[in-house]
N, C-alpha and C positions, 0 to 999 in steps of 0.2 A: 504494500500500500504506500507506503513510505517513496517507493523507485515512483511510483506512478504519479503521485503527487508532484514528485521533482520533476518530473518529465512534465505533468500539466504546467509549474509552475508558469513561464511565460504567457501561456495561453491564456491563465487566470486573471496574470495582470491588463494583459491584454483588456480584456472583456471588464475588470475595474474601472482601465483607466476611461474608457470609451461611454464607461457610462457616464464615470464623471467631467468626462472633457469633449475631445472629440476623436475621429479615426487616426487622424495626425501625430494627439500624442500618444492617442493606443499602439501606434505603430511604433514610435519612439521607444515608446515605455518596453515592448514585448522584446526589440534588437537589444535595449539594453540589460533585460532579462535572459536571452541567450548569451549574452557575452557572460554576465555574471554568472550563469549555470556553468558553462566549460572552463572560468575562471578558478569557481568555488571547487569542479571538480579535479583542475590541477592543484590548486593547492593543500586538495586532501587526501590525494596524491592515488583517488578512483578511477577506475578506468573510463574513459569517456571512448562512447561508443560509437560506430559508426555515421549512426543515423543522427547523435548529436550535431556532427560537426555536416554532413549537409543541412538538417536543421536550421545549423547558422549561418554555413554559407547563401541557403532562399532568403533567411528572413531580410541578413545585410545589403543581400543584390536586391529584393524585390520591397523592402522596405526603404530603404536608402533612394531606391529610384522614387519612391512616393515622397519620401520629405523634400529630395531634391528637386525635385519638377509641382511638389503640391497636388498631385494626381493622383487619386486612391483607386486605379484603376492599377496599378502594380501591384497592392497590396492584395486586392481581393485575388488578383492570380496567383498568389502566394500558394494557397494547399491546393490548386489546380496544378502548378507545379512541382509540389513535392508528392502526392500522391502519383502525377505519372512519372518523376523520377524513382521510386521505387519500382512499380510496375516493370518501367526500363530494365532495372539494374537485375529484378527477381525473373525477367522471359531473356532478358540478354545472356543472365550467367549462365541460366540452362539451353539456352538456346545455341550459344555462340562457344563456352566454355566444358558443357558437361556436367557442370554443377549445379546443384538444387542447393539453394540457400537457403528454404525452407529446412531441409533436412538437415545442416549444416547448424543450423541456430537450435533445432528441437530435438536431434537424433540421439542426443545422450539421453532423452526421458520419453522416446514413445517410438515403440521398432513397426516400421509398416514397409512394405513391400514397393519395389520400387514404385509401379505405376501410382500408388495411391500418394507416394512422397510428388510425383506431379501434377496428379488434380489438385494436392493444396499448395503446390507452389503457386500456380495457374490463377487455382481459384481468388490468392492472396491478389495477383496480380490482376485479375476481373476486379477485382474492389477494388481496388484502387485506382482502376481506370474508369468506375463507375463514377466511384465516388466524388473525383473531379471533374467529372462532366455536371455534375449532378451541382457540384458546388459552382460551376460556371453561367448555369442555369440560374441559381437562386440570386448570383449578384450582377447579371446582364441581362437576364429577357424582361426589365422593368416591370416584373410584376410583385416584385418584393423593393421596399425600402433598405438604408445602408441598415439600421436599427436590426431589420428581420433578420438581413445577409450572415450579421455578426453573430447573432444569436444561433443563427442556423448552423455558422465558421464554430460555436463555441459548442453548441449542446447539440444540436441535428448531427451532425458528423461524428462527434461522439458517441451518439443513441445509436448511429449508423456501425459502426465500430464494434459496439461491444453485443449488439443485436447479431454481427455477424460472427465474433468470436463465440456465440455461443451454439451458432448454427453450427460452425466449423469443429467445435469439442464434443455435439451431438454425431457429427460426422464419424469424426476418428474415434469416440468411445464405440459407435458400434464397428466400425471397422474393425479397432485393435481388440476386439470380441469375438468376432467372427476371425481373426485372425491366431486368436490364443486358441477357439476351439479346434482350428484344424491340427495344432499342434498338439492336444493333449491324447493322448490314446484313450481310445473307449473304455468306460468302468466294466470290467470282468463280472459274468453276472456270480451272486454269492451262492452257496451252497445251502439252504434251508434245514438241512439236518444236524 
């Protein structure tokens, strides 16, 4: 709870400061809430993760281009671009490399048979090519305000998130079931006498 927490943390502020300011310095406040996450995690000397430091690398290019131009049109592309940066990085490594980075990040806690390590690579990378359509939708077909957009950026895409990790855990529990039972040998029938 604690990792995830710190992982929402910029997001949190984000959506503080926006309520009490405007997207300008939400935008300010969130870049300097990434810097100070990969700050606080070097100097307490945790591992900073991959997807931190693209994290920060979107938020400084596509928030920076919003403060610098005044344009909150960079901003909102912001998780339409890290969502299909992922997607990218999860159909490219397997596609281009051989590797499943799904498997790669889960393989030490749940054994599933190749084909199945690819539908949820796949599936991870379907979301998140959804997902950023889906968010490009909510902050350019004018039919939502900046107010709905951020709310949607803060909690929709969250709901969206953990509604599909829960489809995906319903997935692999019956998977890795069907996959322990073909490995157990049939119970021997007992002897009644």
């Amino acid at each position: 709870m604690k990792k995830l927490l710190f992982d929402l943390f910029p997001l949190i502020l984000f959506f503080l400061a926006f309520r009490f300011a405007d997207i300008y310095v939400a935008t300010g406040v969130a870049m300097a809430a990434s810097i100070a996450q990969i700050l606080w995690l070097r100097l307490t000397r945790r591992t900073i993760e991959g997807t931190h430091w693209i994290n920060l690398t979107v938020i400084v290019v596509f928030g920076g281009a919003t403060l610098l131009l005044h344009d909150d049109t960079f901003i909102k592309w912001k998780p339409t671009v890290l969502y299909w940066l992922f997607a990218v990085i999860l159909l490219g490594a397997r596609l281009f490399t051989g590797r499943n980075l799904m498997r790669r990040l889960m393989g030490d806690k749940v054994a599933l048979p190749d084909q199945a390590w690819n539908r949820l690579n796949d599936s991870w990378a379907g979301f998140f090519i959804a997902s950023g359509a889906l968010n490009l939708y909510v902050a350019f077909s004018g039919r939502f305000t900046e107010s709905q957009w951020v709310n949607f950026k803060v909690f929709g895409l969250m709901i969206l998130l953990l509604l599909f990790v829960v489809v995906q855990s319903v997935w692999l529990g019956r998977h890795i079931q069907a996959d322990a039972s073909t490995d157990t040998p049939p119970a021997k029938p007992t002897d009644p006498s």
